[in-house]
C-alpha positions as CSV (number, residue, x, y, z in Angstrom):
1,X,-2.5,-17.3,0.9
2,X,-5.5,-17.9,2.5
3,X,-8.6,-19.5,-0.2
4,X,-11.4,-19.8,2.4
5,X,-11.5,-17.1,4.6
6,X,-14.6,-18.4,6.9
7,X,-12.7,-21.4,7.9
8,X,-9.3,-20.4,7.2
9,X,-8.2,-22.9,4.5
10,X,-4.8,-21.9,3.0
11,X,-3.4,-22.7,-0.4
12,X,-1.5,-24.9,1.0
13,X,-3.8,-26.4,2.6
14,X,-4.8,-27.5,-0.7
15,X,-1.6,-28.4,-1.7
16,X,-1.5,-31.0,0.8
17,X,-5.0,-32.5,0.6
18,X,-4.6,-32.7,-3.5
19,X,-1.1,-34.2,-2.8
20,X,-3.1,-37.1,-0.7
21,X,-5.4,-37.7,-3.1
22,X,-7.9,-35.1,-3.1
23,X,-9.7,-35.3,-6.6
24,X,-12.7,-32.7,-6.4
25,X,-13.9,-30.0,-4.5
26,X,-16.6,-32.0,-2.8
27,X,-13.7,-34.0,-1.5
28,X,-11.6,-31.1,-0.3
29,X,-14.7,-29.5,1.1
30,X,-15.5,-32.2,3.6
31,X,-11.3,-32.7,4.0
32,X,-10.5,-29.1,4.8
33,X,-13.9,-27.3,5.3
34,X,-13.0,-25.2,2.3
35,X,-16.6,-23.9,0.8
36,X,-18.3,-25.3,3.5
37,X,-19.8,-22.0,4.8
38,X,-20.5,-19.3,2.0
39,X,-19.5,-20.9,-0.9
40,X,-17.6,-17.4,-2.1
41,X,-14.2,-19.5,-2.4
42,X,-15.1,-22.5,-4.0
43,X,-14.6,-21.1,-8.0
44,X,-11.2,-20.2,-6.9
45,X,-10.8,-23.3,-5.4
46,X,-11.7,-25.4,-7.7
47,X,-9.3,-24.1,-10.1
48,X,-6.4,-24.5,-7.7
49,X,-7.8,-28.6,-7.3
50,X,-7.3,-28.9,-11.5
51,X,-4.1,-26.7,-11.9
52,X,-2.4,-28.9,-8.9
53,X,-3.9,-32.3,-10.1
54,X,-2.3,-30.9,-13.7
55,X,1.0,-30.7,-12.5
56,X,0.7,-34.5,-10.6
57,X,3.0,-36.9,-12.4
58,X,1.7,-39.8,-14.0
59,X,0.7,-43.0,-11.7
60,X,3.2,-44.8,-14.0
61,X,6.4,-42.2,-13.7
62,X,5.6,-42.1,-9.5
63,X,6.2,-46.1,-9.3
64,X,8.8,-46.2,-11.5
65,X,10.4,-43.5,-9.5
């Protein structure tokens, strides 16, 4: 599904910054260019950052794994 329309950042996109670490949507703005433009994206954006950094396991569980 496509988040950012003007630069034609996906949901998965987002998937896959968040998975390498992206914390905020500053950071996923200057990773994927998401928001950059007219900014209409970046509530729905931002909401997809925090429910996919939710469902991150614990730094703990991920080394003992």
């Amino acid at each position: 599904m496509y988040v950012c329309i003007c630069n034609g950042v996906t949901d998965r996109h987002i998937r896959e910054a968040v998975d390498n670490g992206c914390a905020s949507v500053s950071e996923l703005t200057m990773r994927t260019g998401c928001g950059a433009s007219c900014g209409s994206c970046l509530d729905m954006a931002a909401a997809m950052v925090a429910e996919m950094r939710a469902e991150l396991p614990l730094p703990i569980l991920a080394a003992a794994a």
